[in-house]
Structures are given as C-alpha cells and as structure tokens.
C-alpha positions in Angstrom: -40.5 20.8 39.2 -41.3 17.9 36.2 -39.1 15.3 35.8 -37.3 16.8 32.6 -36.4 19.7 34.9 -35.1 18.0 37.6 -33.3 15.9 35.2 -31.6 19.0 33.6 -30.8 20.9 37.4 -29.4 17.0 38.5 -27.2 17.0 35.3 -26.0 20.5 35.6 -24.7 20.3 39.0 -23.1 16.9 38.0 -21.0 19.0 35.7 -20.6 21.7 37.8 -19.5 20.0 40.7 -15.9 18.3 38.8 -15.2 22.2 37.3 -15.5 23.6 41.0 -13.3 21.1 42.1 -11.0 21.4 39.3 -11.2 25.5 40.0 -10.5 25.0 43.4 -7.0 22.9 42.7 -5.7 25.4 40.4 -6.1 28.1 43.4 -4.3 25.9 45.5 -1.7 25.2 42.9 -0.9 28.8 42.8 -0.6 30.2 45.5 1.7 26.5 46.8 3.6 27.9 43.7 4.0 31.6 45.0 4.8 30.0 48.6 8.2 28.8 47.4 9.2 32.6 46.9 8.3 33.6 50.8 11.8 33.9 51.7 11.3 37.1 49.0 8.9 38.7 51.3 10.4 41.5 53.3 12.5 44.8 52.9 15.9 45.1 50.9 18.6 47.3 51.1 20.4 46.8 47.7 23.7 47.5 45.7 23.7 47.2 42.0 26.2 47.8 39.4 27.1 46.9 35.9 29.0 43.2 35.5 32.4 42.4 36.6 32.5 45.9 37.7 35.7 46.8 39.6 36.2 48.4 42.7 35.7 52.2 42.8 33.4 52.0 40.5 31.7 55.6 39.6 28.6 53.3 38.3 27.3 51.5 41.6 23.9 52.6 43.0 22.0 51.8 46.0 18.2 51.1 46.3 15.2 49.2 48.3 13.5 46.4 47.2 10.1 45.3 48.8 8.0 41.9 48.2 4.9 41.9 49.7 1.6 39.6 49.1 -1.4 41.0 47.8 -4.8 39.2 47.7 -8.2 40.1 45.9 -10.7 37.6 46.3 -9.5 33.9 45.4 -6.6 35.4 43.8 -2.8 35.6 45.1 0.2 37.3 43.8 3.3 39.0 45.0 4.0 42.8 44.8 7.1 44.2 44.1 8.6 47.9 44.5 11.6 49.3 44.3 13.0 52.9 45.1 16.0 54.4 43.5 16.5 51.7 41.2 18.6 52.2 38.3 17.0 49.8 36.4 13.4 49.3 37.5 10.5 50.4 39.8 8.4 47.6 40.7 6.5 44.9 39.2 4.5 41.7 40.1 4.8 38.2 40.5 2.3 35.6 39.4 2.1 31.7 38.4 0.2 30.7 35.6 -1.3 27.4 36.2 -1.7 26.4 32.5 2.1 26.8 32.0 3.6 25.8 35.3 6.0 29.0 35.3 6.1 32.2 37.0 5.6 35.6 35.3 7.0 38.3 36.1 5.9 41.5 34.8 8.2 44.4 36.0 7.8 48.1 34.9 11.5 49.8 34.2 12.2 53.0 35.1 10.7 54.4 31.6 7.7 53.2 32.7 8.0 50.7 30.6 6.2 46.7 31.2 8.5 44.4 30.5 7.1 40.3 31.0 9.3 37.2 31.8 8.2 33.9 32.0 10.3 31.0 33.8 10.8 28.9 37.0 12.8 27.8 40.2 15.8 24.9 39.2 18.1 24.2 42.4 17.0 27.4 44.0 17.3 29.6 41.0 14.1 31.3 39.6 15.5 32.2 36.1 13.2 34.1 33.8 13.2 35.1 30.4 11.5 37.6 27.6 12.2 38.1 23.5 12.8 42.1 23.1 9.6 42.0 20.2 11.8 44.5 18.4 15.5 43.3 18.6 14.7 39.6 19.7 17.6 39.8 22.0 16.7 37.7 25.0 16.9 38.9 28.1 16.9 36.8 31.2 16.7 37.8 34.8 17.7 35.2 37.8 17.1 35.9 41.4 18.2 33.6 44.3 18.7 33.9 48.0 22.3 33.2 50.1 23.6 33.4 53.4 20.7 32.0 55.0 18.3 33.5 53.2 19.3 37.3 54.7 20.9 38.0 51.1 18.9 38.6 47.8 20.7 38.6 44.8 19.3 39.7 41.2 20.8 39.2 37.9 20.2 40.5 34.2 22.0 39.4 31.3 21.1 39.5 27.4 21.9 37.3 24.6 21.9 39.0 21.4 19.7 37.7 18.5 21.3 35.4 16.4 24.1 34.2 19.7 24.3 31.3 21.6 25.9 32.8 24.7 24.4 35.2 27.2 26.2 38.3 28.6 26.2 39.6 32.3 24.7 43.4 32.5 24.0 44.3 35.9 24.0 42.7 39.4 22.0 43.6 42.9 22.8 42.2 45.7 20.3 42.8 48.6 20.3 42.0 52.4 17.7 41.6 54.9 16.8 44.6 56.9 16.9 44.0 60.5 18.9 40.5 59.7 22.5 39.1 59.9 24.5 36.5 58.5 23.4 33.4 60.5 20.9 35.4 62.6 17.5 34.2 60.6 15.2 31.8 62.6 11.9 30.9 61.6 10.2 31.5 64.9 7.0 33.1 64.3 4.8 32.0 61.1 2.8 34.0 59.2 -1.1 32.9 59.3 -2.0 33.5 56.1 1.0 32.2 53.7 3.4 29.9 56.5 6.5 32.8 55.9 8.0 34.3 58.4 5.6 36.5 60.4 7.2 39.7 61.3 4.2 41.6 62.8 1.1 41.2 64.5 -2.3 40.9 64.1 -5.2 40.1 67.4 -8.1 38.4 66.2 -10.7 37.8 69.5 -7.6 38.8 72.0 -5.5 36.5 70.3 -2.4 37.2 68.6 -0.9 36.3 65.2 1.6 37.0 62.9 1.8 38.0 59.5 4.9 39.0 57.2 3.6 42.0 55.1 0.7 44.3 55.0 -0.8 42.6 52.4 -1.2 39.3 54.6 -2.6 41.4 57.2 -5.0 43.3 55.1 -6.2 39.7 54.4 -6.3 38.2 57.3 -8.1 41.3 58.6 -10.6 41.1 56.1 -11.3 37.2 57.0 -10.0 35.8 59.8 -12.1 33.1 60.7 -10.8 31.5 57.8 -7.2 31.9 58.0 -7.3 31.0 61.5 -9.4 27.5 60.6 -6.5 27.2 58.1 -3.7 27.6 60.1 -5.2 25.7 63.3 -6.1 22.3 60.5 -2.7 22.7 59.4 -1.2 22.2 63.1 -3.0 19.3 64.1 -1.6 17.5 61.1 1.6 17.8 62.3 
C-alpha cells in the first residue's frame, strides 16, 4: 500500500472510530432508558372502566396486560399485548435517543396505530399524541403502586382549542402471582437487571430471566450476557 493510501485507510478509521463510539452510547442510552420501565415487565390482570365511574357500573371490563422485552440485534424495545381490552390490543415501547422521550406506539382495537411521545416525571410516564384530524390531545399516564404489584393506566383528552384535560377511562392492573407487600427482588434477570422470574442453564449453570424475550436473548448469546452480568457484580 503507497503512502496516499495508507494515508486515506489511517484517516478513515480516525473518523470511524469517534461514530462507533458515539453509536455505541446511544445503544446504551436506550436500553438504560427502557430499564426504568422493568417494573412493567410481567403479566396483568386488569379492571378498566370509564372515569369517576360509580359502583355497579354496567361499563367495567376486565382484561390482561403483558410487557415483555424483545431484542433484534443491537436493538431493544418492550412489547406489549393485551387481551380483552376495551380499548386497545397491544403496542410497543421504544426510546428515541435524539428526543430523550419514550414512544409508544399502541394499536386500538380498530386496528388502528395510535403514537405518543413523552417521559417519566416523579414516577409518572405521561405520554401524549395530536388526533391529526380533530387536534384533540390525548394523553395516556401509567405508573406503578403498592410496591410495584399494581399497574395503573390512564387516558384523558383535551379538546382542541381547551386548556383543561378530561378523565376517559382508567385500568388498574395487579401482579399475577403477587401481593400487596409480598414483592422482593430476589432473583435478577441476566439480561436487563429486572426481576428474573424463570430460568435459563447456560454450562449447568442457572440464571434467571423475566420474560421470554430475555430468554430468547440470552439463549441466543450467552456468553455475553453472562460477561455482562458477572462485570457488573464485581463492581459492586
């Protein structure tokens, strides 16, 4: 190789080198980012109904919510589905690095997609979206209570033109297989730090995960998770 070409390989990697780097932060930003929702992962049992409703109401439902992880490569998101629900069927969760919020893109049950942007304030994630054809806003909070056995999901609309929102409906989920005061953190998943709830063996050794997506992961590399997980002990 001349000296022009070496030259030109030298100054290429020189640029290459601060874009891996700078690739390799905003993957680690993410999925830090999605980490703060891992109390979500799990099964739900829920009970919605329409605001303030009052008791003996003929509009209550019941349905199951499920977060899960899902992972493709570099790339992390969360997963969610929901059976019976009046109001949607499932959706997913991502964070967009460029923005610093979450997006959640949830499909209702016309089958329709329906995008909200937002982020966590003292616990909250509240997330919004402008109706492109009414410009009502419509914003949807989640939060977690009693522990962190209790999921509760909010939608409320502010009509275009207003100031205030209004309540529509409220869900609120708990835990299956939990109880008030009963959660303890024994076992951690390998792959995210959440709450392992099942096993994987890698070697004859044993791990735990806390959905089928972590597991389908770690299955599919677990060298790596397990070089994760064992650096991340011996800092403590």
């Amino acid at each position: 190789m001349n000296r022009r070409l070496f030259g030109l390989a030298l100054l290429l990697g020189l640029v290459a080198l601060p874009l891996l780097a700078a690739d390799k932060d905003e993957k680690a930003d993410k999925l830090e980012a999605l980490k703060a929702l891992n109390d979500y992962i799990g099964d739900w049992n829920g009970t919605g109904d329409v605001a303030n409703a009052k008791p003996g109401s003929k509009t209550l439902w019941s349905e199951t919510v499920s977060w899960g992880w899902k992972f493709k490569g570099d790339d992390a998101w969360l997963v969610l589905k929901i059976k019976d629900g009046k109001l949607y069927k499932g959706g997913e969760m991502r964070y967009l690095t460029d923005k610093k919020k979450y997006e959640l893109t949830l499909t209702d049950v016309k089958d329709k997609k329906l995008v909200y942007l937002g982020d966590i304030k003292d616990e909250i994630l509240t997330l919004e979206r402008v109706d492109a054809d009414t410009k009502d806003t419509h914003r949807l909070t989640m939060n977690l209570a009693g522990d962190g056995v209790r999921l509760i999901y909010q939608s409320s609309k502010k009509p275009s033109g207003k100031t205030l929102f209004k309540n529509e409906y409220m869900v609120a989920c708990g835990k299956v297989g939990e109880s008030l005061g009963a959660k303890e953190k024994k076992n951690l998943c390998i792959v995210t730090g959440g709450l392992g709830t099942s096993t994987v063996t890698h070697k004859g050794v044993t791990y735990y995960v806390c959905c089928g997506g972590c597991r389908d992961a770690f299955n599919e590399n677990p060298e790596k998770f397990i070089k994760e997980f064992e650096a991340k002990k011996n800092k403590k």
